[in-house]
C-alpha positions in Angstrom: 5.9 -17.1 71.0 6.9 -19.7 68.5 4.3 -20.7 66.3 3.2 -24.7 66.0 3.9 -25.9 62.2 0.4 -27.0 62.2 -0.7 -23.1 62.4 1.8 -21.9 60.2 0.8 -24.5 57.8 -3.1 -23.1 58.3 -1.7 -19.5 57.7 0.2 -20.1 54.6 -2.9 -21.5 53.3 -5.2 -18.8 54.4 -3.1 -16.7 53.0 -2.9 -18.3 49.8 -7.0 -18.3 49.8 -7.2 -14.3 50.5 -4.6 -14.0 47.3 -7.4 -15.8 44.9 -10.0 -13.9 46.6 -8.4 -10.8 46.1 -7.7 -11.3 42.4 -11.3 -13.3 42.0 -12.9 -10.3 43.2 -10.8 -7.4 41.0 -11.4 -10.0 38.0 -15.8 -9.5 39.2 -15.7 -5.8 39.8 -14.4 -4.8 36.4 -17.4 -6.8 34.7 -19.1 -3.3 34.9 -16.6 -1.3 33.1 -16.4 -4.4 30.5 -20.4 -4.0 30.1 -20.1 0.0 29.7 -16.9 -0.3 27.5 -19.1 -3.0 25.3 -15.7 -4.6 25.9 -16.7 -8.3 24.7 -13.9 -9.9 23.8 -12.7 -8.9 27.1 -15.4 -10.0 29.2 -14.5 -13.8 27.1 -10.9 -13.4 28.5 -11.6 -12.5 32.0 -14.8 -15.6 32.5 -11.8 -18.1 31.5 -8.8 -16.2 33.5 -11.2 -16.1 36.5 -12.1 -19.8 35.7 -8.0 -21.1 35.4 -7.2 -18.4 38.4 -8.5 -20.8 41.4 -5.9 -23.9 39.8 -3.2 -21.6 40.0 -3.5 -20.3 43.2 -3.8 -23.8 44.6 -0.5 -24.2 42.3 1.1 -21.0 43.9 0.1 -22.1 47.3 0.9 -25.6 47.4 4.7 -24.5 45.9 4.8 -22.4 49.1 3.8 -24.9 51.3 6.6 -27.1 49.8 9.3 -24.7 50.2 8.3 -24.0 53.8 8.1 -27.0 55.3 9.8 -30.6 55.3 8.3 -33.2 53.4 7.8 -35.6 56.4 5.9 -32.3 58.1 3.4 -31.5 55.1 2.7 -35.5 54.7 1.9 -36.2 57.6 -2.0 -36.3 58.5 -1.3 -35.3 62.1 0.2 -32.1 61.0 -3.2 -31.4 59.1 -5.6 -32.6 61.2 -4.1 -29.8 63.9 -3.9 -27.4 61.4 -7.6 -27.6 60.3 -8.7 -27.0 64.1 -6.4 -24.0 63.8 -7.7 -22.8 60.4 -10.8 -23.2 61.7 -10.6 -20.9 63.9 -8.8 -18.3 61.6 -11.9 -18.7 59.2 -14.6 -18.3 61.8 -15.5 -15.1 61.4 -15.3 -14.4 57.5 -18.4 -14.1 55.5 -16.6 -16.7 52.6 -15.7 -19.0 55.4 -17.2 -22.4 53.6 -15.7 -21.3 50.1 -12.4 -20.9 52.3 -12.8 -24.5 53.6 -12.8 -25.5 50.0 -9.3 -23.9 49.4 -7.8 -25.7 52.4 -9.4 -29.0 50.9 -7.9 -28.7 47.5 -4.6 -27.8 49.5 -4.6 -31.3 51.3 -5.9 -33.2 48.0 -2.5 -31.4 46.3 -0.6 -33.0 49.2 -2.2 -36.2 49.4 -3.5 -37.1 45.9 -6.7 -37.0 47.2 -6.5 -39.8 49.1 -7.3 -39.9 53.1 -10.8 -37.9 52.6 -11.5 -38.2 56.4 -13.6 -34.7 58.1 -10.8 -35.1 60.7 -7.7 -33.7 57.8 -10.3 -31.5 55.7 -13.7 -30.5 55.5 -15.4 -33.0 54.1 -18.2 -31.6 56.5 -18.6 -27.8 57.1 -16.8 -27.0 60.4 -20.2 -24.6 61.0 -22.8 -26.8 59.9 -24.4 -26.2 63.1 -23.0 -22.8 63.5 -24.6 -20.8 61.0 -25.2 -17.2 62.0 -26.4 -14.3 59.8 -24.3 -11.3 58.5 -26.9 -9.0 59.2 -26.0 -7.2 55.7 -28.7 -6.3 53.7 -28.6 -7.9 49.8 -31.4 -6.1 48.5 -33.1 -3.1 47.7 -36.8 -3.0 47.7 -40.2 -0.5 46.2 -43.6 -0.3 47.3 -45.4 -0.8 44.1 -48.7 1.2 45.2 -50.5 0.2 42.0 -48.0 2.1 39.9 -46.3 -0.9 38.1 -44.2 1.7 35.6 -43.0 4.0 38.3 -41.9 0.7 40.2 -39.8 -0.4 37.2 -38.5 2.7 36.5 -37.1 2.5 40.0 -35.7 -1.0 39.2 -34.2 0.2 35.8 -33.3 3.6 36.9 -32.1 3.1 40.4 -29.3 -0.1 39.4 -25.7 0.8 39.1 -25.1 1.3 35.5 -23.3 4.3 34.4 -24.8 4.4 31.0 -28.0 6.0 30.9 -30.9 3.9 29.1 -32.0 5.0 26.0 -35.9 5.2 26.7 -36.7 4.5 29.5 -40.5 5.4 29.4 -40.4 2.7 26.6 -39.0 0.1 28.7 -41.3 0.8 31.4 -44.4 0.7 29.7 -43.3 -2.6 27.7 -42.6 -4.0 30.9 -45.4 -3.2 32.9 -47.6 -4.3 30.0 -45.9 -7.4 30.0 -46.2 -7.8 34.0 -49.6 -7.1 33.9 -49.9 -10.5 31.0 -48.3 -12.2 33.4 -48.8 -11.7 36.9 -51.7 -13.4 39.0 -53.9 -10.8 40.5 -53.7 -12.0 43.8 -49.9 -10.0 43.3 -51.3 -7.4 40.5 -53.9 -6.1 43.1 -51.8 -6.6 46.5 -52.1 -3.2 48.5 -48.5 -4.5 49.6 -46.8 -5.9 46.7 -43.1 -4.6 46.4 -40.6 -5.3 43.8 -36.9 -6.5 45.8 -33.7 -6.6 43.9 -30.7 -8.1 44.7 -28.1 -5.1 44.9 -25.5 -6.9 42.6 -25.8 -6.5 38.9 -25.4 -10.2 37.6 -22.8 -9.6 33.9 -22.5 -12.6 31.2 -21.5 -12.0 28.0 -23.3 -9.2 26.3 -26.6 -8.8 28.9 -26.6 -7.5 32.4 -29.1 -9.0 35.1 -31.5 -7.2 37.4 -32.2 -10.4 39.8 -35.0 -10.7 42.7 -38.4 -11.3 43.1 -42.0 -9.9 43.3 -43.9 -10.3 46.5 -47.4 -9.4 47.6 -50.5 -11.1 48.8 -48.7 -13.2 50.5 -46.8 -14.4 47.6 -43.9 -14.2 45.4 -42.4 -14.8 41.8 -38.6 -14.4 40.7 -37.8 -11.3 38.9 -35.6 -11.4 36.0 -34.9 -7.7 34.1 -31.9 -8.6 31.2 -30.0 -5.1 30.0 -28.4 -5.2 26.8 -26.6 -2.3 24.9 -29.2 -0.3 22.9 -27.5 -1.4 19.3 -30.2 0.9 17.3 -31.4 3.0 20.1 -29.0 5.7 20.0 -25.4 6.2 21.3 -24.8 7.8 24.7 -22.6 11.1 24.5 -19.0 10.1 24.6 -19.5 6.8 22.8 -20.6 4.3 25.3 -23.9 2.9 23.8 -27.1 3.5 25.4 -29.1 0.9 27.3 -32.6 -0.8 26.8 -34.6 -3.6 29.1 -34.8 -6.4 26.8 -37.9 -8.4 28.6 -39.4 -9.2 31.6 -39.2 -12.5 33.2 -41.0 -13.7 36.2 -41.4 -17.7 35.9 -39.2 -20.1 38.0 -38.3 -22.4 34.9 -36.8 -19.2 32.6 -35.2 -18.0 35.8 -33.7 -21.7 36.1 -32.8 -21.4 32.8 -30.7 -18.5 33.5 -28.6 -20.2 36.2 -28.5 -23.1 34.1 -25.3 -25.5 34.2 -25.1 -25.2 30.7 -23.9 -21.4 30.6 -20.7 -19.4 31.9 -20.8 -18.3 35.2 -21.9 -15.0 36.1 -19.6 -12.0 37.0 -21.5 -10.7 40.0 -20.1 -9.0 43.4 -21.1 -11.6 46.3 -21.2 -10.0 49.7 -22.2 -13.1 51.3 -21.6 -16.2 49.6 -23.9 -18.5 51.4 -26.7 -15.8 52.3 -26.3 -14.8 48.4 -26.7 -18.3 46.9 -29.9 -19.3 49.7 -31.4 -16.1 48.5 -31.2 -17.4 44.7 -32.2 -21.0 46.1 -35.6 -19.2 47.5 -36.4 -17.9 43.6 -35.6 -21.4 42.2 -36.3 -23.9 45.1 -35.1 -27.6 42.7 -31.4 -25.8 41.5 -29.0 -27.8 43.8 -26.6 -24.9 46.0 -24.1 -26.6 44.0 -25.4 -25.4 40.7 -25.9 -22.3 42.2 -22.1 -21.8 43.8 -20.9 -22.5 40.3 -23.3 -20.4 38.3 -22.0 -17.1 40.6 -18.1 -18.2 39.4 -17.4 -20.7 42.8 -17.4 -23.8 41.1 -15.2 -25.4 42.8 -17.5 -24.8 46.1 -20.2 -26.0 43.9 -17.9 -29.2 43.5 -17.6 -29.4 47.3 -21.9 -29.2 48.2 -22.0 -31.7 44.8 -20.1 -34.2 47.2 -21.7 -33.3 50.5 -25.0 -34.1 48.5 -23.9 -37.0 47.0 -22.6 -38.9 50.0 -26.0 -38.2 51.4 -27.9 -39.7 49.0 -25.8 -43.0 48.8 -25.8 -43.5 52.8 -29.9 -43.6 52.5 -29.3 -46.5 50.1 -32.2 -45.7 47.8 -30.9 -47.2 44.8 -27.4 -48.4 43.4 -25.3 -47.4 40.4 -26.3 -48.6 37.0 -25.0 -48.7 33.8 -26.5 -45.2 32.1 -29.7 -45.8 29.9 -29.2 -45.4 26.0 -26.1 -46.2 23.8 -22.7 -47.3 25.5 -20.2 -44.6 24.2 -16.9 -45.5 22.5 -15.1 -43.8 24.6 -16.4 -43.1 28.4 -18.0 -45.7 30.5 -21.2 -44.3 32.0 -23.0 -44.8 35.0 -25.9 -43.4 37.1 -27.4 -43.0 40.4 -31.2 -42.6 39.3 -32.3 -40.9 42.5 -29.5 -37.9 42.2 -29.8 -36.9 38.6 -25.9 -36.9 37.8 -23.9 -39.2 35.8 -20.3 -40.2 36.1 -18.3 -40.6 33.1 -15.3 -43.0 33.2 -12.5 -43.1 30.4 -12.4 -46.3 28.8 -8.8 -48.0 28.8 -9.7 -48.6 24.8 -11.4 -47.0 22.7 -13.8 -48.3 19.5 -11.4 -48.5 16.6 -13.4 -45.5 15.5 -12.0 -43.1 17.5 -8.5 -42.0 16.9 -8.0 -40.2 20.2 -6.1 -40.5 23.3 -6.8 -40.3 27.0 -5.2 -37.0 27.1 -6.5 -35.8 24.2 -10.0 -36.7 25.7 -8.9 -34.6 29.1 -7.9 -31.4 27.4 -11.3 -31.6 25.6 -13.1 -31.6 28.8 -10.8 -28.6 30.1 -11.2 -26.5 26.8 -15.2 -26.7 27.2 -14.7 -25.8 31.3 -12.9 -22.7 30.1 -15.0 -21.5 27.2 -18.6 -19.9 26.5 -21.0 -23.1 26.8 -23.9 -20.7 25.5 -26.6 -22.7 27.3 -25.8 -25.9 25.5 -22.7 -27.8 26.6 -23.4 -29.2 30.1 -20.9 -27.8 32.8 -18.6 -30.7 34.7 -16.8 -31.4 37.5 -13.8 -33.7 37.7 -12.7 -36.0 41.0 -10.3 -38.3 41.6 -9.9 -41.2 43.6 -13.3 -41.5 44.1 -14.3 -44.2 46.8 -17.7 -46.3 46.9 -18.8 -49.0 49.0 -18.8 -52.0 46.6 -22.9 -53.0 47.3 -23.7 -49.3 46.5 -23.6 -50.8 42.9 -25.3 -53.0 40.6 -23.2 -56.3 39.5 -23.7 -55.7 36.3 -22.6 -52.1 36.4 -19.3 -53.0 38.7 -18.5 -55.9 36.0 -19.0 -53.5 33.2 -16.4 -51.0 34.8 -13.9 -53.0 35.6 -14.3 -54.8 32.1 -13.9 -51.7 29.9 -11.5 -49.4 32.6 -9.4 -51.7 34.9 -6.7 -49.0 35.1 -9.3 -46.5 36.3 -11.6 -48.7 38.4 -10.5 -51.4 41.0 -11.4 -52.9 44.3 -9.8 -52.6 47.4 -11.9 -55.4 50.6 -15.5 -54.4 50.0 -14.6 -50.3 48.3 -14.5 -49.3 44.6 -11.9 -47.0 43.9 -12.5 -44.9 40.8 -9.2 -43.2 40.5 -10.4 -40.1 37.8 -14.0 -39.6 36.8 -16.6 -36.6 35.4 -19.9 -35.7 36.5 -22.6 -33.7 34.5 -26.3 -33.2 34.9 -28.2 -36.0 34.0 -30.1 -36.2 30.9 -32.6 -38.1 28.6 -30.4 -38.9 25.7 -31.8 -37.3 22.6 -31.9 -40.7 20.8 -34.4 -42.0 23.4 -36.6 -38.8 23.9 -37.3 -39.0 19.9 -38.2 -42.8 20.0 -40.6 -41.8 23.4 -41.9 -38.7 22.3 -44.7 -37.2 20.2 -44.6 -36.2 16.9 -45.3 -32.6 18.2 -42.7 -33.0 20.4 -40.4 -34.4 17.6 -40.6 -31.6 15.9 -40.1 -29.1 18.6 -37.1 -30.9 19.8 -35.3 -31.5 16.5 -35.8 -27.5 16.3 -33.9 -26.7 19.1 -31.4 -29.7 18.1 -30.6 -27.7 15.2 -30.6 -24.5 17.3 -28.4 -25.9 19.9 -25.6 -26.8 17.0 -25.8 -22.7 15.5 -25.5 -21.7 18.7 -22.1 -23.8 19.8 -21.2 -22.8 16.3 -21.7 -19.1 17.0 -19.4 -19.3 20.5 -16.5 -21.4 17.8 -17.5 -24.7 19.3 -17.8 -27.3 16.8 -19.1 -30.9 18.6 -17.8 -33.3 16.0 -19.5 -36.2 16.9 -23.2 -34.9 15.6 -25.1 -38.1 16.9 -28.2 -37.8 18.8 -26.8 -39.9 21.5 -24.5 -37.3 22.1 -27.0 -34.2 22.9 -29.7 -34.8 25.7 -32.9 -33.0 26.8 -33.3 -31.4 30.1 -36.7 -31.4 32.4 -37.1 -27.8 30.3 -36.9 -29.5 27.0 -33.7 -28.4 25.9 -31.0 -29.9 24.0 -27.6 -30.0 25.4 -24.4 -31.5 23.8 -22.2 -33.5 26.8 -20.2 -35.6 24.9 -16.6 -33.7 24.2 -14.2 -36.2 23.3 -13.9 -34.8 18.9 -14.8 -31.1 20.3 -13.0 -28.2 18.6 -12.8 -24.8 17.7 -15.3 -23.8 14.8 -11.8 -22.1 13.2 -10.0 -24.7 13.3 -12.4 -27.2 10.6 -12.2 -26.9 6.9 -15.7 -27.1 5.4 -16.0 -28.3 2.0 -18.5 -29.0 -0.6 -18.5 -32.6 -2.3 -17.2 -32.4 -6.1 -20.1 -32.3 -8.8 -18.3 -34.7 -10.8 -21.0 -38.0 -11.4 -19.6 -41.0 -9.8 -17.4 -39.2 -7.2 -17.8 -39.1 -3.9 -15.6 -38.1 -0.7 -14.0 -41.3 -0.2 -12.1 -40.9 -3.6 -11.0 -37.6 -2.1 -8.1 -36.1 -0.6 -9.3 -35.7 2.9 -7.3 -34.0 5.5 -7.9 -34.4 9.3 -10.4 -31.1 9.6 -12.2 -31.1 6.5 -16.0 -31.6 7.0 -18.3 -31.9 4.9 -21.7 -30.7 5.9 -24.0 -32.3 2.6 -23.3 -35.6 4.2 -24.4 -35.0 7.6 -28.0 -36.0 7.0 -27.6 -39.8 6.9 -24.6 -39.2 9.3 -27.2 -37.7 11.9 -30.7 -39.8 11.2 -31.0 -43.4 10.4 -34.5 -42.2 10.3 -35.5 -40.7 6.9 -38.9 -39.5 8.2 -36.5 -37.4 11.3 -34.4 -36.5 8.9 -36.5 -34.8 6.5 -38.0 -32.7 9.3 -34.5 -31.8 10.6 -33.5 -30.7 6.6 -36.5 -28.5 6.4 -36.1 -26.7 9.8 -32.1 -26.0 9.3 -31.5 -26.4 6.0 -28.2 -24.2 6.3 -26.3 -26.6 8.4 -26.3 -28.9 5.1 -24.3 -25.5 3.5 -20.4 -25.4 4.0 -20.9 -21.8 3.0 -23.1 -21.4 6.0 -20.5 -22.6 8.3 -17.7 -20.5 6.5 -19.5 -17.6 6.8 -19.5 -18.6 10.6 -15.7 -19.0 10.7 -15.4 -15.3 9.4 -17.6 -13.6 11.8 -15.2 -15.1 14.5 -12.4 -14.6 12.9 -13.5 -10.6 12.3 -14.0 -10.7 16.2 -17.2 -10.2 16.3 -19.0 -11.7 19.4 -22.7 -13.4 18.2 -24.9 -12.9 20.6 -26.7 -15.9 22.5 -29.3 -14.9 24.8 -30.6 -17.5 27.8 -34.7 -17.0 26.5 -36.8 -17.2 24.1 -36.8 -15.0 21.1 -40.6 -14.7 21.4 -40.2 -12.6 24.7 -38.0 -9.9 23.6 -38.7 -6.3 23.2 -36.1 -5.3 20.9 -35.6 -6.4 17.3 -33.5 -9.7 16.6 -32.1 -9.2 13.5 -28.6 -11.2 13.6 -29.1 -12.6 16.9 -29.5 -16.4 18.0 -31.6 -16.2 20.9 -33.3 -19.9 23.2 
């Protein structure tokens, strides 16, 4: 029987998707022989070859498609509207079937320059949203705790699929239990049927390996968090791969959240079930979007997809309209907000402030170098879209005016729609500037602290933001500072820190200054038009006003070593911290 194009057209692209899958998943599985090995450099290559595979599958597919079928065949929306009935159907059995849709949708936005975003061509809406049936696999494993809170983590610790052994694991036990029994409420402490339920899948990023899943008992539950790092100082297993040690026990919903936060890599994790997976992580942290939680197990371009599926929710309930983003108006991205949904879109500007000696491509390949590297819990994560189309009274005048003012090439109107033809997204935040003008002067101090923290620890990953200007960082509902602004990002490596001469009477600008040299003594005033800020920063991180500091820096990366940067506070570790930068 001879096959409609339409179907052959929804096979090549199935077959495309189970080529990324296949690779996606070999990348995933050889997380736990990196971990073992201690093979960190390698686990830095594989997050960002994972990350870049999904482009160039879509690449490798869409050149197929091409040399398969005639142009007026693979243009044509009737051809795809059959063919997603028929890939549909291929799909409607597979336990990644939404992540598959996603793969298909990229396809026809290859095709069609994502234009025509109509459910009947793609899948803008799932094609099982009322569908849904369970795998019947189990995720987890579980253990009674029958009032024995050390045997029922040495079943966690002991039972999980590492093969190094841990270096004492009575240790870890009894620190842990202690630390449960600080913690817990005793309605769980005391429960004759409180269990401990792990997810089967070791969650790997960067140095640490995760133990995720809950507590439950009484009729209640907490998350479960148990971080394994390599026993550096607790002896070396036999044959050279290092021993293992639980670094702390974590059990509250906002570290858990912090965790998955969309300001670190994704995780390296083996997903059975995608969408079982990421509603079991959703029960543990109930306000993390499924988008969030896509990307934070490596899927973010599904995470993109439920980002959009969300968004066009909110707008059709008409709520609010987009606004011109709170704070300072950047130099070079035009921002705007939808207050009720907690993202902001970030526009290029046409031209930038005289300032800034960048270009619009320059500005892009920023963006991309930050999607592909270590964001260590402080650079937030963002999604790109193109043609992007609004109703025009889904925004504010003013807003709408100020966009087509500052971006024409980027933003124009078409009857009553806005067509935004490139944009970003990140998570929104309160801009740094404003929080230290609304805050205490408790909280002024606390937050300058972890300003200064969040710049080591960029540093430390060979990030160096540039543009040091509170506007730039923001602070999440967690009280964190986050860098978003990556237009003068660059490599740590790639700067030349230098100290101003000694000479009275001379200063940099009678200098000869080259493109990358920094100097670090004049970042104060840079930083704080206000002295009394200032003055707290320069006693709290005195060494980021030392070029020797930041050399230093440049020569621990450059010997290879990998600093680590761990996603909680230093405060709640077992183990000794000695050349670590820790939340």
């Amino acid at each position: 029987m001879k096959l409609s194009p339409a179907y052959r057209l929804a096979a090549t692209v199935l077959h495309g998707f189970d080529e990324y899958r296949a690779r996606f998943k070999q990348i995933t599985y050889d997380a736990s022989r990196r971990f073992r090995e201690a093979a960190w450099r390698d686990a830095q290559q594989a997050s960002a070859a994972r990350i870049n595979l999904y482009g160039e599958k879509v690449d490798d597919t869409l050149g197929r498609l091409q040399r398969t079928f005639a142009h007026e065949v693979l243009a044509h929306c009737e051809t795809w509207r059959e063919a997603r009935t028929h890939y549909a159907d291929l799909i409607s059995q597979r336990l990644d079937y939404e992540l598959a849709e996603t793969f298909f949708n990229s396809l026809f936005c290859s095709v069609f320059q994502h234009r025509h975003i109509r459910n009947d061509w793609m899948f803008v809406y799932s094609s099982r949203e009322d569908a849904a049936h369970h795998s019947g696999i189990d995720l987890c494993r579980r253990h009674p705790v029958n009032g024995d809170w050390p045997g029922a983590l040495a079943w966690a610790l002991g039972d999980a699929p590492f093969d190094n052994r841990f270096a004492d694991l009575e240790r870890d036990t009894r620190l842990g239990s202690e630390l449960l029994d600080a913690q817990l409420p005793e309605a769980i402490r005391q429960a004759d049927d409180a269990q401990i339920e792990l997810l089967n899948s070791v969650f790997y990023r960067n140095k640490g390996a995760y133990l995720v899943g809950r507590i439950l008992g009484g009729g209640e539950q907490l998350p479960l968090v148990l971080p394994i790092l390599h026993g550096e100082g607790f002896g070396e297993q036999q044959g050279g791969d290092p021993c293992l040690h639980l670094d702390t026990v974590l059990t509250e919903t906002d570290e858990v959240s912090i965790i998955f936060s969309f300001t670190r890599a994704y995780f390296q994790v083996d997903v059975p079930v995608p969408g079982e997976f990421v509603q079991y992580l959703k029960q543990l942290m109930p306000h993390k979007p499924a988008g969030e939680l896509y990307a934070a197990i490596g899927f973010f371009k599904h995470g993109k997809t439920e980002f959009f599926r969300a968004l066009n929710q909110q707008v059709a309930k008409r709520e609010d309209q987009f606004i011109i983003a709170p704070g300072v108006r950047g130099m070079v991205m035009a921002v705007f907000v939808l207050p009720t949904f907690r993202t902001v879109f970030k526009i290029i500007k046409d031209k930038f402030d005289p300032a800034k000696d960048v270009t619009h491509a320059v500005v892009r390949e920023k963006y991309r170098l930050v999607k592909r590297h270590d964001r260590v819990g402080r650079m937030a994560d963002t999604q790109e879209f193109s043609n992007f189309i609004v109703r025009k009274d889904h925004f504010d005048p003013a807003c709408l005016e100020h966009l087509l003012e500052v971006a024409p090439s980027t933003v124009s109107l078409k009857d009553d729609k806005v067509i935004i033809k490139h944009c970003y997204t990140e998570r929104m935040m309160t801009p740094l500037n404003i929080y230290l003008e609304e805050c205490s002067e408790a909280e002024q101090v606390t937050v300058l602290k972890d300003y200064g923290n969040a710049i080591k620890q960029m540093a430390a990953a060979n990030i160096f933001p540039g543009d040091m200007l509170l506007k730039n960082f923001g602070v999440t509902r967690h009280g964190r500072v986050i860098f978003y602004d990556y237009d003068e990002v660059c490599y740590l490596t790639e700067c030349r820190f230098r100290h101003m001469p000694k000479n009275q009477g001379m200063d940099a600008s009678s200098m000869s200054i080259g493109p990358n040299d920094i100097f670090p003594e004049e970042f104060g005033p840079f930083m704080f038009a206000n002295a009394a800020l200032r003055r707290v920063f320069m006693e709290q991180h005195p060494e980021l006003f030392d070029p020797d500091y930041w050399k230093e820096l440049q020569r621990a990366i450059v010997d290879g070593r990998v600093i680590d940067v761990y996603p909680y506070r230093n405060k709640q570790r077992f183990a000794g911290t000695v050349g670590q930068l820790v939340y």
